[in-house]
C-alpha positions as CSV (number, residue, x, y, z in Angstrom):
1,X,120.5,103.4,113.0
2,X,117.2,105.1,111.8
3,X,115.2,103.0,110.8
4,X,113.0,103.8,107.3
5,X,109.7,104.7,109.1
6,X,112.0,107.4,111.1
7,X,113.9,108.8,107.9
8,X,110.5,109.3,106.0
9,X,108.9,111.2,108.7
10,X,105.4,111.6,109.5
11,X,104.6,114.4,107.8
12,X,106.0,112.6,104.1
13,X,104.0,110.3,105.3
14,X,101.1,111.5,106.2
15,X,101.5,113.8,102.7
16,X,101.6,110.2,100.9
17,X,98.4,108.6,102.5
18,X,96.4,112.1,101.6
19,X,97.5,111.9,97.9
20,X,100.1,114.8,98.0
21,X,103.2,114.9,96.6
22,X,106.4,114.4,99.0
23,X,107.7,117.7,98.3
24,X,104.0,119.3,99.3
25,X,105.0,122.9,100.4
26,X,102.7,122.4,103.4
27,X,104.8,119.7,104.5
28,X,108.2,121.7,104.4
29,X,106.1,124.7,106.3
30,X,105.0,122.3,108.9
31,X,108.7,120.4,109.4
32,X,109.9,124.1,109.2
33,X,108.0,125.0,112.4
34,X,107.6,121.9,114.4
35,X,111.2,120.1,112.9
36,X,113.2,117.9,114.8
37,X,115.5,122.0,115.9
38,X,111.9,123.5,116.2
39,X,111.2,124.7,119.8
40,X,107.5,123.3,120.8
41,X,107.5,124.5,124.1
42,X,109.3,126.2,127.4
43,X,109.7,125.8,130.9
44,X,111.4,128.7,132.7
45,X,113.0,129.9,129.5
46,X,114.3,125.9,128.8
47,X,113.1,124.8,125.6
48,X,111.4,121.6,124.9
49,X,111.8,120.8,121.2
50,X,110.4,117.6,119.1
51,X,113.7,116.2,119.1
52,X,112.9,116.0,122.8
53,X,109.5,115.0,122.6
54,X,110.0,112.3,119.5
55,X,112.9,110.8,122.2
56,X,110.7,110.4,124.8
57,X,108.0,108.0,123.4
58,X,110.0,107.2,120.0
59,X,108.6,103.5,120.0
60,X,105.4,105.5,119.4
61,X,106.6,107.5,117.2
62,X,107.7,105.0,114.8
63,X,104.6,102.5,115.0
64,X,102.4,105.6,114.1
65,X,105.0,106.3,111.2
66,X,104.5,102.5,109.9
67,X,101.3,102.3,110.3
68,X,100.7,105.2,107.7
69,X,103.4,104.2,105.6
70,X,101.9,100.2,105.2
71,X,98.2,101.6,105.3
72,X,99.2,104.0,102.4
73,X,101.1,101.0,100.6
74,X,98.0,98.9,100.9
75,X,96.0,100.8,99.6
76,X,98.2,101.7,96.5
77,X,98.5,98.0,96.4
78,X,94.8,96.7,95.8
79,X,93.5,99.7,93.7
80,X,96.4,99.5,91.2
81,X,95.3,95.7,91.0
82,X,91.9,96.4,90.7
83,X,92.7,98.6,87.8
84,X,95.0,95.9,86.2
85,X,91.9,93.7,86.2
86,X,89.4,96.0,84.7
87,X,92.1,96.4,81.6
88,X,92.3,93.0,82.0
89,X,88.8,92.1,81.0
90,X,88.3,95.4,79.1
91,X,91.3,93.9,76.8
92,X,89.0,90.7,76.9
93,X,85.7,92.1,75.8
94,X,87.4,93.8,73.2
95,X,88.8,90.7,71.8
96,X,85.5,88.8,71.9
97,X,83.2,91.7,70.8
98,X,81.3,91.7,74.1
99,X,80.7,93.9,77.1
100,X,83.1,93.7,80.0
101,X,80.2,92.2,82.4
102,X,79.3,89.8,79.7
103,X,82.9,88.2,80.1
104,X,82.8,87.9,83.9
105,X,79.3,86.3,83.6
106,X,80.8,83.6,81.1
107,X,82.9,81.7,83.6
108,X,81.9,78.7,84.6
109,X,80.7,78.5,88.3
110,X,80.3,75.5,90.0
111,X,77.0,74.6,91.1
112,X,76.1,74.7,94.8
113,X,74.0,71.2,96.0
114,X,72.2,70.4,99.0
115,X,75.6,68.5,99.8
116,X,77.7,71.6,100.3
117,X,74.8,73.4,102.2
118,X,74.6,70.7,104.7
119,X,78.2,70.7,104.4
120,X,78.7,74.1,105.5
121,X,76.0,73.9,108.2
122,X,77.7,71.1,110.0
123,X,81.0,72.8,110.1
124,X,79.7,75.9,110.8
125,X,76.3,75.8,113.0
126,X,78.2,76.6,116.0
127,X,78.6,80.3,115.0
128,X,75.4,80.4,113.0
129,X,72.0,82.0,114.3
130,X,68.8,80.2,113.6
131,X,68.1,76.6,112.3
132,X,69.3,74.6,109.2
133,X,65.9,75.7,107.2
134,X,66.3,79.3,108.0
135,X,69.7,79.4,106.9
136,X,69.6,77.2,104.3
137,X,68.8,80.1,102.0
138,X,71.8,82.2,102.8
139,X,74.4,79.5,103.1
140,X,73.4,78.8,99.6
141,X,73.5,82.5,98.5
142,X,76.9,82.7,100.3
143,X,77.9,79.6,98.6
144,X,77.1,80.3,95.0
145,X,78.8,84.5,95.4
146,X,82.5,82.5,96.7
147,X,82.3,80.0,94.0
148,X,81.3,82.7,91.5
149,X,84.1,84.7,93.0
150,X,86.6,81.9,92.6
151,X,85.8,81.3,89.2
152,X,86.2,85.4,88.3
153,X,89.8,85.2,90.4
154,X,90.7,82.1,87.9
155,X,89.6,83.8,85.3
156,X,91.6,87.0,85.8
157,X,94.7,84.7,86.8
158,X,94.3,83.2,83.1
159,X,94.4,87.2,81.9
160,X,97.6,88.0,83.7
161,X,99.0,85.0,82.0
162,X,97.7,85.6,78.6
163,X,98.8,89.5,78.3
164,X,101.5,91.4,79.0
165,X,101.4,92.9,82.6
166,X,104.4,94.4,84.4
167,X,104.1,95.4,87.7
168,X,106.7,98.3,88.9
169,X,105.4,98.6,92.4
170,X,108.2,98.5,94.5
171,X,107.2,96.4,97.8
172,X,107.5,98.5,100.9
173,X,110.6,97.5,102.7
174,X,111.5,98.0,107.0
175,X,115.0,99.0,106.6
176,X,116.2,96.1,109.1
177,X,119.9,95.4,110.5
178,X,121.0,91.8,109.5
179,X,122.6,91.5,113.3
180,X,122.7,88.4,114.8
181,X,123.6,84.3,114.7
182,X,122.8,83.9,111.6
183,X,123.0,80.8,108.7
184,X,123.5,81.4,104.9
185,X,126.4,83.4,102.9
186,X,126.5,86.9,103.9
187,X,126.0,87.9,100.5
188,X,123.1,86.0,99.8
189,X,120.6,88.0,97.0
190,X,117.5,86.9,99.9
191,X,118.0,87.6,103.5
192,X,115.4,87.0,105.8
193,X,115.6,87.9,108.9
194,X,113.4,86.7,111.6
195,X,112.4,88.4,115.1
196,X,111.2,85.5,117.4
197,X,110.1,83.9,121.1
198,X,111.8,81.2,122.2
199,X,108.4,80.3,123.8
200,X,105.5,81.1,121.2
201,X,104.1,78.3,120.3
202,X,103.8,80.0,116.8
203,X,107.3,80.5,116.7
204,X,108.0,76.7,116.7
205,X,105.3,76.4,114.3
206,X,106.9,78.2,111.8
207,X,110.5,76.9,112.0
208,X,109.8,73.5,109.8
209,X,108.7,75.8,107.1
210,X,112.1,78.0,107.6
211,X,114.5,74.9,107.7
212,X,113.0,74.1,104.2
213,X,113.3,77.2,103.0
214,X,117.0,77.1,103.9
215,X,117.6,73.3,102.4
216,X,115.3,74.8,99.1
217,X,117.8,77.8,98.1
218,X,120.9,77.0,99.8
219,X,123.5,79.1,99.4
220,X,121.0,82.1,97.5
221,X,119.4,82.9,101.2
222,X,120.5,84.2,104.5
223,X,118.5,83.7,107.4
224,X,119.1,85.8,110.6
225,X,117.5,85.4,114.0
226,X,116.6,88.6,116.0
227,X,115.2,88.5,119.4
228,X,111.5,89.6,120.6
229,X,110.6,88.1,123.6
230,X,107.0,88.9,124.5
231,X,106.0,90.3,128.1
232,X,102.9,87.4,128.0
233,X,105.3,84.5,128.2
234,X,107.2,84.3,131.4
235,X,110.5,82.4,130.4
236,X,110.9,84.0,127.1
237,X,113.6,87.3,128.3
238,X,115.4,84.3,130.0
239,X,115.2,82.4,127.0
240,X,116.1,84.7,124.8
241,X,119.3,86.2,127.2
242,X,120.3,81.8,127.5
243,X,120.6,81.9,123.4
244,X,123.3,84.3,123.1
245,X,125.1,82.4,126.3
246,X,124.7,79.7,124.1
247,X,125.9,81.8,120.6
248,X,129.4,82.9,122.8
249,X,130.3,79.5,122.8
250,X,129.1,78.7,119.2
251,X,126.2,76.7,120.3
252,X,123.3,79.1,119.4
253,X,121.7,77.1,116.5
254,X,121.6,74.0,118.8
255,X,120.0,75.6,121.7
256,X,117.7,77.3,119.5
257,X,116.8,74.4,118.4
258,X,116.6,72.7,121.7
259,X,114.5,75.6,123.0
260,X,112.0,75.5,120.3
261,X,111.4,71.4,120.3
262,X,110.7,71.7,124.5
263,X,109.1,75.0,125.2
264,X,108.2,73.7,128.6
265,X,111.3,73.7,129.7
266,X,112.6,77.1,129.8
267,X,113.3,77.8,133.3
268,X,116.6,78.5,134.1
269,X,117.6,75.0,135.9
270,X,116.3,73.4,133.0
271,X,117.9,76.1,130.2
272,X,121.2,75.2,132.0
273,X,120.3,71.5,131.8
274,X,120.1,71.8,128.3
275,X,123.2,73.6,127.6
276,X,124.9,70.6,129.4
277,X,123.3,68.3,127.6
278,X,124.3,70.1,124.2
279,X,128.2,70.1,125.5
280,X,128.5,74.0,126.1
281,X,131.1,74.5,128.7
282,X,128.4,74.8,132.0
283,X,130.4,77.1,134.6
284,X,130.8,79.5,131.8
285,X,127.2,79.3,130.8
286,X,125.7,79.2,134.3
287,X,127.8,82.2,134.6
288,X,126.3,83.9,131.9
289,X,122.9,83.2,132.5
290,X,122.6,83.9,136.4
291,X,124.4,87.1,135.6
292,X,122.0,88.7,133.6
293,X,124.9,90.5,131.0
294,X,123.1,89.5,128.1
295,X,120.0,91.3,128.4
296,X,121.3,94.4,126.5
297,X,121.6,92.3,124.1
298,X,118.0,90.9,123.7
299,X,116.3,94.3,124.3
300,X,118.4,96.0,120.8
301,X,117.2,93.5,119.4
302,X,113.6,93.9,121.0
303,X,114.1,97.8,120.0
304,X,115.2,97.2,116.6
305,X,111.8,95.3,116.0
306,X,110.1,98.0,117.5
307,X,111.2,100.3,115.3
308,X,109.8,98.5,112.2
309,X,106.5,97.8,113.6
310,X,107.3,94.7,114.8
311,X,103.9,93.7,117.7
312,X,104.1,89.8,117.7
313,X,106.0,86.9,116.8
314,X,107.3,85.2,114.2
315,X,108.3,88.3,112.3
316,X,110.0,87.7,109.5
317,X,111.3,90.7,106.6
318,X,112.7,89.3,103.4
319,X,114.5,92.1,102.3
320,X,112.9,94.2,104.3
321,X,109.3,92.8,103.3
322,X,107.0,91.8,106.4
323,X,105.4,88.4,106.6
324,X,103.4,88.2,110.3
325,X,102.6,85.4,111.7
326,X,103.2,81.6,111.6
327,X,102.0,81.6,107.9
328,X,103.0,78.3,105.3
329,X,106.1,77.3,103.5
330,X,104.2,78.8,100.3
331,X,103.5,82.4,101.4
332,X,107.2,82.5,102.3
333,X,108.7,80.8,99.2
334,X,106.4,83.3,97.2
335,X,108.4,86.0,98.6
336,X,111.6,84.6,97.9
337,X,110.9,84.1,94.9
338,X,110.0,87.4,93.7
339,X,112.8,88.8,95.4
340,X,115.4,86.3,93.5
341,X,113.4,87.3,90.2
342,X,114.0,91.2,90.9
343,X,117.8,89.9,91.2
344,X,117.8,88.5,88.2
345,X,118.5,85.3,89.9
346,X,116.5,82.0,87.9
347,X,114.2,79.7,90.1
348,X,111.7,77.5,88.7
349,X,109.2,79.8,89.2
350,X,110.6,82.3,86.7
């Protein structure tokens, strides 16, 4: 399957993050010459085309594709909600007869004491040059611009709340296969599908957060596990290749589970160990694990990730929407939310 970054092609792309319109002539001209048919180059009368060349380093290929597409879609993102605010508090002047700078000086900012400077120089002297007294003046300076900027955030949160404001930005999605052990109903409106290291300590870090998510929605999300072992941790391919041993005898939750409560012990003696221990039938699964067969199977899913812009773990897309790294249970639930919303599915948060 192509995956979105591939069907959009670079030159859309690149068309989007200059300003042009997708159907930019110049775009056509260029795909028209250079397409994936186009001949780029011979060698003794054989052609090379970019069908040829986009094959041969396609993980590169689609990294470059997503990192135009999300740097385009991030900066959509923040200047259409910088111009929300400035209606925002245009709409709010107007209403109190004032000007627009006279409205974000009127919020309340809370005063910055000795306290917090000493505060901030004992948490943060390490990293700071000079002493206490020669700092004092620009920890305070720092101080007194975040809590201003805190109180202006509050403010424009109060705003959003108090007009109407409907935001028809689509998020930018990965188009992602939902392939692999998985927990949920397959029709579930959310489906998040997480590409992971059996030995990242991040990983683990992150599955308390997923477990709730799963006990908060029930049966209105899907959570899929993908493999992406990283070339830094030594046991993780081995790992990885012992879960789906584990997932042909229907034991892949419990030694995913296993895996990611003792990430010391991923060697294979001790993987098989703990497939014993779990009840999995051990001749099959020694079998399995010394043979090596199920590494296919971890590198499509290492491939797929890849192919989304997938660099570290945990990865996870709600519906195709990337959250990176270990990050709380409220950044995620966020998410879900607003997915369940654009379902027209009620949560207490809508």
């Amino acid at each position: 399957m192509q995956s979105f970054w591939t069907r959009t092609g670079l030159c859309a792309v690149l068309m989007l993050t200059l300003g042009a319109a997708p159907g930019f002539s110049g775009c056509r001209a260029a795909d028209k010459e250079s397409g994936s048919g186009g001949v780029l180059a011979t060698v003794d009368g054989k052609a090379i085309t970019e069908a040829d060349v986009r094959k041969s380093a396609s993980s590169d290929f689609d990294a470059l594709e997503h990192e135009y597409a999300q740097k385009r879609y991030d900066l959509l993102q923040s200047n259409l909600d910088k111009l929300i605010q400035q209606r925002l508090v245009a709409a709010e002047a107007a209403k109190r007869g004032s000007s627009e700078e006279e409205v974000l000086a009127s919020v309340a900012t809370k005063e910055v004491t000795d306290a917090d400077v000493d505060l901030f120089w004992q948490q943060n002297q390490g990293r700071l040059r000079g002493t206490k007294e020669q700092m004092a003046p620009q920890i305070r300076e720092y101080l007194e611009q975040r809590n201003q900027d805190t109180a202006q955030k509050a403010l424009l949160t109060d705003l959003r709340k108090e007009h109407s404001v409907d935001v028809r930005l689509e998020p930018l999605r990965a188009d992602v296969a939902a392939t692999g052990p998985a927990l949920g109903p397959a029709n579930a409106p959310v489906t998040i599908i997480e590409f992971a290291d059996f030995q990242c300590p991040y990983c683990a870090k992150i599955e308390p957060a997923l477990k709730k998510v799963m006990q908060m929605y029930g049966d209105e999300v899907r959570l899929v596990y993908r493999h992406y072992p990283l070339p830094m941790h030594n046991n993780a391919a081995r790992a990885a290749q012992a879960s789906v041993c584990a997932e042909e005898q229907g034991k892949f939750w419990e030694m995913h589970d296993g895996m990611f409560a003792n990430q010391r012990a991923l060697d294979a003696d001790q993987l098989k160990a703990m497939a014993a221990g779990l009840g999995l039938d051990a001749e099959a699964f020694n079998n399995c694990l010394d043979s090596g067969r199920t590494a296919d199977q971890v590198a499509v899913d290492a491939n797929a990730g890849n192919a989304v812009g997938v660099s570290g773990t945990p990865a996870l897309f709600v519906n195709g929407r990337l959250i990176s790294g270990a990050v709380p249970l409220d950044q995620i639930t966020s998410v879900v939310d607003d997915e369940l919303r654009r379902r027209g599915v009620k949560t207490a948060e809508n």
